[in-house]
ROFIDREN-613927 format. One record per residue (C-alpha): residue number from 0; residue in one letter; x, y, z. Coordinates in nm, 3 decimals, m for minus. Example, Ala and Ser with C-alpha at 12.3 -4.5 7.8 and 13.67 -1.06 7.14 Angstrom:
2
<rec 0 A <1.230 m0.450 0.780>>
<rec 1 S <1.367 m0.106 0.714>>
//
This chain:
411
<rec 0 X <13.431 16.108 4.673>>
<rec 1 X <13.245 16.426 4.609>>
<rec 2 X <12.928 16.291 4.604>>
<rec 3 X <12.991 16.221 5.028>>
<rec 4 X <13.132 16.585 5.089>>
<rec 5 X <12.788 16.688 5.175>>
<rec 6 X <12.695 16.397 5.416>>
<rec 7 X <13.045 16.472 5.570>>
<rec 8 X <12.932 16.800 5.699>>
<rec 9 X <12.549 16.687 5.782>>
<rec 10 X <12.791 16.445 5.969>>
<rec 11 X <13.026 16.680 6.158>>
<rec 12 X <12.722 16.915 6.239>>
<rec 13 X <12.539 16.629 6.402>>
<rec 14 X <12.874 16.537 6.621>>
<rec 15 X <12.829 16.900 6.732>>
<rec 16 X <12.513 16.844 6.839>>
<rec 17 X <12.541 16.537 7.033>>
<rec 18 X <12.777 16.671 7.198>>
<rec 19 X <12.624 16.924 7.361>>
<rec 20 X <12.419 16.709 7.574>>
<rec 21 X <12.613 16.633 7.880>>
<rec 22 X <12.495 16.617 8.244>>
<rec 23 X <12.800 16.834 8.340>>
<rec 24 X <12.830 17.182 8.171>>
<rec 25 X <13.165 17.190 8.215>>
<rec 26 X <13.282 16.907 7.965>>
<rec 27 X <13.131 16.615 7.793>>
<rec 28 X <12.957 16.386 8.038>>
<rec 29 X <12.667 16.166 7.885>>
<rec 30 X <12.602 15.798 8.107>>
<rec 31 X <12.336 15.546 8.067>>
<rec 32 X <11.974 15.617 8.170>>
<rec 33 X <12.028 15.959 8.225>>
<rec 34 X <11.819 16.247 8.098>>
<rec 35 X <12.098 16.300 7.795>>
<rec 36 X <12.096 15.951 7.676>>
<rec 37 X <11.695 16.021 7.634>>
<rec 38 X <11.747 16.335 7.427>>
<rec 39 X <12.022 16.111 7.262>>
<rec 40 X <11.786 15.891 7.146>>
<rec 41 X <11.544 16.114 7.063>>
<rec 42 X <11.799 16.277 6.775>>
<rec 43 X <11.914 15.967 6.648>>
<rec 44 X <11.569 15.839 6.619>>
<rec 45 X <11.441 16.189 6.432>>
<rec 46 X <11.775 16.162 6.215>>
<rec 47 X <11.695 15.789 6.175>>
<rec 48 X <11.304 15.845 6.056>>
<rec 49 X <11.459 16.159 5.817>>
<rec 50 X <11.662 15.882 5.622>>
<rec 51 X <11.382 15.702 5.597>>
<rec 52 X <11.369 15.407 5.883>>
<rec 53 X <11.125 15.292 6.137>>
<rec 54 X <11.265 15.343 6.474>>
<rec 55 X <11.206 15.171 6.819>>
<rec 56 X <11.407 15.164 7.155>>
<rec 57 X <11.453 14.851 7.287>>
<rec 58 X <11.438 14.678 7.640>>
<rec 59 X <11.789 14.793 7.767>>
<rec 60 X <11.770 15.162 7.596>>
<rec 61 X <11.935 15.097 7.270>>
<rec 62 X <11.777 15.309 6.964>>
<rec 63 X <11.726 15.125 6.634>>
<rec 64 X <11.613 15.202 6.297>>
<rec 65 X <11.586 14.997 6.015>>
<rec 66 X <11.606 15.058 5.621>>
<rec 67 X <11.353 14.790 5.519>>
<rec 68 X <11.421 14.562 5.263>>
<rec 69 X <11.185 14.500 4.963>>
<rec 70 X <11.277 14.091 4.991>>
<rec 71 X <11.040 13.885 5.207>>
<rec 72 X <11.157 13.730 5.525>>
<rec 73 X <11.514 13.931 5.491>>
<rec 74 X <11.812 13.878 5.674>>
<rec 75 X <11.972 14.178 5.816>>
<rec 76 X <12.319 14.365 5.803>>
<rec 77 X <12.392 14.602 6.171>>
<rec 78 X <12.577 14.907 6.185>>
<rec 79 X <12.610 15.098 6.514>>
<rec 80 X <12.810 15.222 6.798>>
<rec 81 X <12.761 15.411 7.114>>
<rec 82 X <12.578 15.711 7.221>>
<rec 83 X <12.739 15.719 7.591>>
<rec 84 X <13.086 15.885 7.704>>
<rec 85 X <13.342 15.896 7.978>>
<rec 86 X <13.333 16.172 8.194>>
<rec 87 X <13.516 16.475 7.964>>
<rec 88 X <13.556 16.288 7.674>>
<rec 89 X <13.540 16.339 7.291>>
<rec 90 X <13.218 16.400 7.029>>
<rec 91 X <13.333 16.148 6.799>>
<rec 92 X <13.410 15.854 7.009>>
<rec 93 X <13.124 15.622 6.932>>
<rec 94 X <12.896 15.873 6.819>>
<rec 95 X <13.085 15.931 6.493>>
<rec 96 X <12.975 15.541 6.390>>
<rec 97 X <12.612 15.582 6.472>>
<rec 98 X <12.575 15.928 6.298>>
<rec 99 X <12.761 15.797 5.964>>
<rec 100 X <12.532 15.514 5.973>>
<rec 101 X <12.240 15.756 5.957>>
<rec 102 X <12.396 15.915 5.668>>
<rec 103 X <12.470 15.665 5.424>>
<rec 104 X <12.135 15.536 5.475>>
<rec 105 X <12.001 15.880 5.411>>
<rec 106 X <12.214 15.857 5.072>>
<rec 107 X <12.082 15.517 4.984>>
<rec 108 X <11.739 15.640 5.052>>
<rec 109 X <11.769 15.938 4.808>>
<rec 110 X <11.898 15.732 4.532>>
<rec 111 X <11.600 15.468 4.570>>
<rec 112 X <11.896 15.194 4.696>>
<rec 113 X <11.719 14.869 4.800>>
<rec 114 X <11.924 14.615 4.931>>
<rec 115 X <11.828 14.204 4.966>>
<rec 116 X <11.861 14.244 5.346>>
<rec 117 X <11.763 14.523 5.616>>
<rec 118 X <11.985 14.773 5.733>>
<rec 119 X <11.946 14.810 6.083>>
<rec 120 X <12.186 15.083 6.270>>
<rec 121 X <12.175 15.072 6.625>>
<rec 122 X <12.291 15.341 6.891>>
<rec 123 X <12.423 15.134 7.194>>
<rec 124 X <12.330 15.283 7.505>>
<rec 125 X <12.591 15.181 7.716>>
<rec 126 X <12.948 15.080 7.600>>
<rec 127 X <13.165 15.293 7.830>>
<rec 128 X <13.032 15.118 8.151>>
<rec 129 X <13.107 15.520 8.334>>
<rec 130 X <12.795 15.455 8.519>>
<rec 131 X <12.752 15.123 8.660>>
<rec 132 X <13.107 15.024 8.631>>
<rec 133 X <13.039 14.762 8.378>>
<rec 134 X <13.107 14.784 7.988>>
<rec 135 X <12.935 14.696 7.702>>
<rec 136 X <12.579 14.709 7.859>>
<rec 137 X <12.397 14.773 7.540>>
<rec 138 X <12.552 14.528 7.339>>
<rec 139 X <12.544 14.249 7.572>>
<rec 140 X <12.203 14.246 7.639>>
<rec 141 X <12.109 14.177 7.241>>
<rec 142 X <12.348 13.863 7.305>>
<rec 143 X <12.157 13.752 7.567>>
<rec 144 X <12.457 13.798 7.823>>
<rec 145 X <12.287 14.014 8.081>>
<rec 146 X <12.342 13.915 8.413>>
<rec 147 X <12.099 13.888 8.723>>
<rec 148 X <12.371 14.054 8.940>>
<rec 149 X <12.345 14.351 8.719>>
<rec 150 X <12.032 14.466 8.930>>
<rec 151 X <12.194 14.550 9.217>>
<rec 152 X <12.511 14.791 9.044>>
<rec 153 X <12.486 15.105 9.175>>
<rec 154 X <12.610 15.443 9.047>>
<rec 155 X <12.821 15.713 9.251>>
<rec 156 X <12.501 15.829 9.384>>
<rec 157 X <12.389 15.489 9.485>>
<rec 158 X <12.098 15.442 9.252>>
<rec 159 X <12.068 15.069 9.153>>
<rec 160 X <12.102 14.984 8.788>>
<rec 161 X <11.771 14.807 8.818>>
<rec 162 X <11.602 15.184 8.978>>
<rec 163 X <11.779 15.354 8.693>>
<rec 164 X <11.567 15.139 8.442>>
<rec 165 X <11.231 15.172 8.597>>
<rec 166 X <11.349 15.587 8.644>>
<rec 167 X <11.393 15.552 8.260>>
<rec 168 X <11.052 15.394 8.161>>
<rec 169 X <11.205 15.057 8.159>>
<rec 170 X <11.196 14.786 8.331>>
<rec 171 X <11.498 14.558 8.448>>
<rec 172 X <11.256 14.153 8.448>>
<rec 173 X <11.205 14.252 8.017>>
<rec 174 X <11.577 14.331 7.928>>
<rec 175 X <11.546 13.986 7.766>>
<rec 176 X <11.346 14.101 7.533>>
<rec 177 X <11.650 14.274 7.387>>
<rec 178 X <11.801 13.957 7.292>>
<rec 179 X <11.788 13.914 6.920>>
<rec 180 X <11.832 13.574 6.694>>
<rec 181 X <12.152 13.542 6.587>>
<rec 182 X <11.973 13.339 6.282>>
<rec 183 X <11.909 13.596 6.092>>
<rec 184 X <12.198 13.849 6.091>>
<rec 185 X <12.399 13.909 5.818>>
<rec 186 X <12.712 14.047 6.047>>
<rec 187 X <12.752 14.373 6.217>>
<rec 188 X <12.994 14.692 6.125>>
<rec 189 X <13.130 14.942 6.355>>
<rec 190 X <13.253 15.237 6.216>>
<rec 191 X <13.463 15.393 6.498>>
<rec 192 X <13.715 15.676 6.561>>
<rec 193 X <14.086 15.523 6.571>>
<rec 194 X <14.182 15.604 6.960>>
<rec 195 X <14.530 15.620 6.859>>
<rec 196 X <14.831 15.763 6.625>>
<rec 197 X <14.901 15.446 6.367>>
<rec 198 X <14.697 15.589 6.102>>
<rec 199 X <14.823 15.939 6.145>>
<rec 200 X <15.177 15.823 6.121>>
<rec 201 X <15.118 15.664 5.750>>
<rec 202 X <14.963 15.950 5.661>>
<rec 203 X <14.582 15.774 5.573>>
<rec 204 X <14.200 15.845 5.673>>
<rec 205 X <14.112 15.484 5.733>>
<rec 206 X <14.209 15.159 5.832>>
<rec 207 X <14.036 14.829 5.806>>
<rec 208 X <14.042 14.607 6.159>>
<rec 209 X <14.182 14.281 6.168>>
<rec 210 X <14.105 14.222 6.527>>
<rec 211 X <14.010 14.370 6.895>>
<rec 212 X <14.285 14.270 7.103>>
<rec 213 X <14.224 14.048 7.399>>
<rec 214 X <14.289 14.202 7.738>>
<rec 215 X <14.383 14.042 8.114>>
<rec 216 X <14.417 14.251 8.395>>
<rec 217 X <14.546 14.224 8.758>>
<rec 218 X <14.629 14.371 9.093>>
<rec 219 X <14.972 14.315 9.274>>
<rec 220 X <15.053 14.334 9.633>>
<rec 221 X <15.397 14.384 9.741>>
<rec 222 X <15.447 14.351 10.080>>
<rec 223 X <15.800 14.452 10.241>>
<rec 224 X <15.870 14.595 10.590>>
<rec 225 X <15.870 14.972 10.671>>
<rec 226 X <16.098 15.109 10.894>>
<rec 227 X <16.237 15.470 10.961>>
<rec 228 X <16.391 15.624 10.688>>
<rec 229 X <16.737 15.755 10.861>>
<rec 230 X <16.748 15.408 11.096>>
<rec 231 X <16.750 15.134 10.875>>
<rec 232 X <17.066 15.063 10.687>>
<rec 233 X <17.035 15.018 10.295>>
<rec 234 X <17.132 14.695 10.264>>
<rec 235 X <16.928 14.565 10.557>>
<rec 236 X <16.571 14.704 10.413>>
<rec 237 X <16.258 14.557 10.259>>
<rec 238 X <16.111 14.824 10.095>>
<rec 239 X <15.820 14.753 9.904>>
<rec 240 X <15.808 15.036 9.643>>
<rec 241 X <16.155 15.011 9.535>>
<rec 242 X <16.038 14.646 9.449>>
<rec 243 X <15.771 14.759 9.262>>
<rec 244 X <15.950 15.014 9.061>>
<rec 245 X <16.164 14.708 8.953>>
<rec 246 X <15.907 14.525 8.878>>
<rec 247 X <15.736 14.779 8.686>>
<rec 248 X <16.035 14.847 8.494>>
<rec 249 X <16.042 14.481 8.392>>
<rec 250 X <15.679 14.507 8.242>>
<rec 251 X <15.766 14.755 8.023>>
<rec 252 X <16.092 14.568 7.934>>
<rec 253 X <15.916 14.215 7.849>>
<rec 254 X <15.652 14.381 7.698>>
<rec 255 X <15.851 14.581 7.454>>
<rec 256 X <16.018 14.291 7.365>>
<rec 257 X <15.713 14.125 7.259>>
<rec 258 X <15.589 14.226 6.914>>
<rec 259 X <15.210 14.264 6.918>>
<rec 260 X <15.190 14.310 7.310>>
<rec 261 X <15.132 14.623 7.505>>
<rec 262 X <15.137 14.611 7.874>>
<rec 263 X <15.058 14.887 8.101>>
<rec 264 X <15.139 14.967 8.466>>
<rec 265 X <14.819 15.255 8.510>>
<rec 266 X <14.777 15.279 8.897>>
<rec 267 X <14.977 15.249 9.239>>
<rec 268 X <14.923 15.244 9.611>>
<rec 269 X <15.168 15.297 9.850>>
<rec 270 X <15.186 15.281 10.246>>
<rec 271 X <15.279 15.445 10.432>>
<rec 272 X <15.308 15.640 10.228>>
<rec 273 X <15.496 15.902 10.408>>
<rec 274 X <15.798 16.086 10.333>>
<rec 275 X <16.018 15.988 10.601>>
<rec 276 X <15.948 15.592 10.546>>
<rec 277 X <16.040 15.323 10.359>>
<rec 278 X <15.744 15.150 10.162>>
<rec 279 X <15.572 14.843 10.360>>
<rec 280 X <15.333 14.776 10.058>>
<rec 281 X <15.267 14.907 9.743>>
<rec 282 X <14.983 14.818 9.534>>
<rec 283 X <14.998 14.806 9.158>>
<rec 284 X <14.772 14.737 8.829>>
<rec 285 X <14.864 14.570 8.519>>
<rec 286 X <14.677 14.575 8.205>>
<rec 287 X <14.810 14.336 7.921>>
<rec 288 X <14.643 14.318 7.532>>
<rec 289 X <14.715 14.155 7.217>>
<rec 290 X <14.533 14.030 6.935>>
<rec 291 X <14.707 13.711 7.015>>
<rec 292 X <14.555 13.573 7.297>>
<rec 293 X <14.872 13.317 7.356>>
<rec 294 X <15.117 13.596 7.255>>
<rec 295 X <14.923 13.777 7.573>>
<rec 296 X <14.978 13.485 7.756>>
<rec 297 X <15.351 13.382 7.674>>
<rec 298 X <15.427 13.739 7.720>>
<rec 299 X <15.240 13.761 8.126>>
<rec 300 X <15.388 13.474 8.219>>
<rec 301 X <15.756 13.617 8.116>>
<rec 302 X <15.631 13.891 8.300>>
<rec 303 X <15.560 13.710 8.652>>
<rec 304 X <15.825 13.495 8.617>>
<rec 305 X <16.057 13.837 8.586>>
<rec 306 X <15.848 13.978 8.925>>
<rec 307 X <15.881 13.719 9.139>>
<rec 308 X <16.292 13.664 9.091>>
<rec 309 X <16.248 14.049 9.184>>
<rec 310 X <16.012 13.971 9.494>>
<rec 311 X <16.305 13.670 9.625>>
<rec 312 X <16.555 13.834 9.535>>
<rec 313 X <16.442 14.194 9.713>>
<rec 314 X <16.319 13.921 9.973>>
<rec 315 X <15.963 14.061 9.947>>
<rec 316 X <15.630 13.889 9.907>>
<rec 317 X <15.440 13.919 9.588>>
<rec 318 X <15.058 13.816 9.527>>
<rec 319 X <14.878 13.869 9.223>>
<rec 320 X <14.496 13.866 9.160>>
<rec 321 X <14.341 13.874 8.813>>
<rec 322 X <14.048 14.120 8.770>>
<rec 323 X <13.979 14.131 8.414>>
<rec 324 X <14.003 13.847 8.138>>
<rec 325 X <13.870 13.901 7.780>>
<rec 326 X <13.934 13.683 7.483>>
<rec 327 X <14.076 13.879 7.174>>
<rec 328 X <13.792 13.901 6.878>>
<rec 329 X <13.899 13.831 6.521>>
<rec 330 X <13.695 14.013 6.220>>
<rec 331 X <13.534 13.795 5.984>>
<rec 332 X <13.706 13.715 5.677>>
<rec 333 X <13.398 13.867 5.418>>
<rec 334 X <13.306 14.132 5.612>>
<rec 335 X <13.723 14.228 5.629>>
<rec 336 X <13.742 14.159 5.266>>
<rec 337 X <13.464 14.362 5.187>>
<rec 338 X <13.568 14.655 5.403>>
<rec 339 X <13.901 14.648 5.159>>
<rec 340 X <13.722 14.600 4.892>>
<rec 341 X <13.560 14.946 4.962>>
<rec 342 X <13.850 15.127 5.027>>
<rec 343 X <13.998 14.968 4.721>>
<rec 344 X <13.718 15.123 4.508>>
<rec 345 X <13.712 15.446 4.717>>
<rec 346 X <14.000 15.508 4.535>>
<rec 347 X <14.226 15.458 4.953>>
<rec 348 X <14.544 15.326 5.021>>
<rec 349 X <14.407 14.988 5.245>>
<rec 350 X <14.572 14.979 5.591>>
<rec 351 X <14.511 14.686 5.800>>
<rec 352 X <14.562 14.705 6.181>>
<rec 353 X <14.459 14.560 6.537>>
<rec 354 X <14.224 14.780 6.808>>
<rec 355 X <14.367 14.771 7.105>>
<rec 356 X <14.080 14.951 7.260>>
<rec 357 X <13.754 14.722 7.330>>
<rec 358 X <13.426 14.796 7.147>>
<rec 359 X <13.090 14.675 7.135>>
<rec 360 X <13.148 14.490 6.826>>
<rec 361 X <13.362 14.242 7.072>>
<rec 362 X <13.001 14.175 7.230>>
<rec 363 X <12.796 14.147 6.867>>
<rec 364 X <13.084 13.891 6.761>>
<rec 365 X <12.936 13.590 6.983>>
<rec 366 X <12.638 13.614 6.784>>
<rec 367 X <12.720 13.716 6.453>>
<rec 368 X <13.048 13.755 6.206>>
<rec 369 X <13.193 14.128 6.295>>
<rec 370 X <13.381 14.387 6.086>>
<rec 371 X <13.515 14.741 6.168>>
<rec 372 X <13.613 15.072 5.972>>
<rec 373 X <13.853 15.313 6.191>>
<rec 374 X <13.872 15.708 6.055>>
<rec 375 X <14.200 15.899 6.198>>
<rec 376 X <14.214 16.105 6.456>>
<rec 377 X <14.395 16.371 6.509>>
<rec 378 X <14.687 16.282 6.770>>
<rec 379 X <14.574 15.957 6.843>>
<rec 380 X <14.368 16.129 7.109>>
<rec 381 X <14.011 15.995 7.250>>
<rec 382 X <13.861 16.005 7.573>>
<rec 383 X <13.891 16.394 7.572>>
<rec 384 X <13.785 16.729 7.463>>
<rec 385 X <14.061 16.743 7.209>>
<rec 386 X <13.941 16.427 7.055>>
<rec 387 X <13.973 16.567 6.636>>
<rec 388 X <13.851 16.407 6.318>>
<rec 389 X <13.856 16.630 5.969>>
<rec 390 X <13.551 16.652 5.739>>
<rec 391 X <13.762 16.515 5.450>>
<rec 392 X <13.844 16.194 5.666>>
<rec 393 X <13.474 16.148 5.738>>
<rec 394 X <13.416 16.215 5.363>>
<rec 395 X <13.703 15.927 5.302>>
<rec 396 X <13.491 15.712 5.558>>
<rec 397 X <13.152 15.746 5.424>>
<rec 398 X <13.266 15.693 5.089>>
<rec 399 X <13.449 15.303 5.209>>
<rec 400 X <13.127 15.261 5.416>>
<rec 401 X <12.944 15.310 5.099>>
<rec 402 X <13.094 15.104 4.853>>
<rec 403 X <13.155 14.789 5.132>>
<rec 404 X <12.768 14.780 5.228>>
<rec 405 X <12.732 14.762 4.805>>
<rec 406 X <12.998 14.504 4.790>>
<rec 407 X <12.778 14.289 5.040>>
<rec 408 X <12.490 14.326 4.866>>
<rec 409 X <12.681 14.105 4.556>>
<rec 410 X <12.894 13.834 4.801>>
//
């Protein structure tokens, strides 16, 4: 893998540099439509044209270049991933995938590599949703999924999604325009950063994706009875947060005992909250993923049937409301085969696992077939400064990025 050592540090070097553009200049802060994401565009675009692509930005704010193909009327193969972050977050999170792009291209181009198709990389604008509160902008729009609503999000400092465009030089009525045919795609790959400690713990750089794990979310209400805290006798209380410690409790319980399910219990509300009062009502989230979308759902409905025994039997009242449903995404069988096929030839253990984090390529998979490439990081650790990836595993990454996109070119 020698021959990728070099792109490995033009690849680290150009991490650095996207991530110093942040609207905070305390930490890494770069959102949608904002003066950053411009200058983000503007590098991947002059690193894009370097490698040898014509570059455009499209309708929502995405930046493209493509690798053209010498074949008339060519299909086309997608790489990408996102240029935004959360607030504080990491330089490889979704920038990593765009920037490798870039570089294997740039490789390709040196060598004279022509390929039957295009090779169109994409930097997705929005994925994090930090902004306007909703995720996968970018990607969504090339599906055609963008919603009228959308027009009138507004951001913490109440500028409208649809004033946000027209700030940025674009304009909300064309983000159809963004759509693309789903005719003519080959499939899309997303090489991302891991977000967690699996491949650390066997010891490997990479890891091919099976799947993005489906994810339902909901608020609870738990509604009890305060009273004074030295008045009312043990036995004779309500209290609402002691139910809802139980009740947490038994998340974590079902959900360990349900292989390929993770369930989470992230934020709570209590009133009234004061020290000298038992709990009237606590409030409390639950986030449930699997790759298994009826795993998910055999494994929530253990879990209500386990809250509301707790609810009669603490003689509370419990009320659920479901925020958040999204169907699990399977990768296609090729592009998965091919993805081990370069990591066979890269000379790489293959490791196959689930995401449990969501990525745009859950978007790109309604119109096209969907593969994805994770490189370690250090710790597991994303969404933050610490956020780590070493040269050689980039090196390891470029190198199975390589060899799949030449596998493709002979399926």
């Amino acid at each position: 893998m020698s021959e990728f050592k070099e792109l490995a540090t033009q690849v680290m070097a150009r991490c650095e540099t996207l991530g110093a553009l942040s609207q905070d200049k305390h930490c890494l802060d770069r959102r949608y439509l904002t003066e950053q994401h411009k200058l983000a565009n503007q590098l991947a675009s002059g690193w894009m044209i370097e490698a040898g692509m014509t570059t455009w930005q499209d309708a929502v704010g995405n930046v493209w270049g493509r690798y053209t193909s010498s074949v008339p009327n060519a299909p086309r193969l997608i790489l990408g991933s996102h240029l935004d972050t959360v607030p504080n977050g990491g330089k490889y999170d979704g920038m990593l995938g765009v920037v490798s792009a870039i570089s294997i291209v740039t490789m390709f181009d040196g060598l004279n590599i022509k390929f039957p198709f295009h090779i169109d990389i994409v930097g997705f604008c929005d994925e994090e949703g930090t902004r306007f509160g909703t995720t996968l902008l970018g990607s969504r729009a090339l599906t055609g999924k963008w919603q009228e609503n959308w027009r009138y999000l507004k951001d913490e400092k109440g500028i409208s999604l649809e004033q946000a465009l027209q700030n940025f030089g674009l304009n909300f009525d064309a983000i159809a325009s963004a759509s693309i045919s789903r005719t003519d795609i080959l499939g899309y790959l997303e090489l991302h950063i891991e977000q967690g400690p699996v491949l650390e713990q066997h010891n490997l750089p990479v890891g091919v994706v099976s799947a993005i794990a489906g994810a339902r979310r909901f608020n609870f209400k738990v509604e009890g009875m305060a009273g004074h805290a030295g008045t009312v006798p043990m036995s004779m209380r309500h209290d609402a947060l002691c139910a809802a410690a139980e009740m947490i409790l038994a998340v974590e319980n079902v959900s360990a005992q349900s292989h390929g399910v993770v369930a989470t219990v992230g934020k709570i509300d209590n009133a009234p909250n004061g020290v000298n009062v038992i709990s009237g009502r606590t409030h409390f989230s639950l986030d449930i993923r699997s790759e298994d979308d009826d795993l998910r759902d055999n494994a929530l409905h253990a879990i209500t049937t386990h809250l509301n025994n707790i609810a009669r039997n603490r003689n509370v009242k419990l009320s659920m409301e479901q925020t958040h449903i999204a169907p699990a995404v399977h990768c296609d069988k090729q592009l998965k085969a091919a993805l081990i096929k370069g990591v066979e030839e890269s000379g790489l253990h293959t490791h196959i696992l689930a995401s449990g984090a969501g990525h745009d390529a859950m978007a790109m998979a309604e119109i096209c077939p969907v593969g994805m490439l994770f490189t370690r990081c250090k710790g597991g650790i994303s969404h933050h400064p610490a956020e780590s990836v070493t040269e050689d595993d980039v090196e390891a990454s470029l190198s199975v990025l390589f060899n799949t996109i030449k596998h493709l070119t002979h399926s």
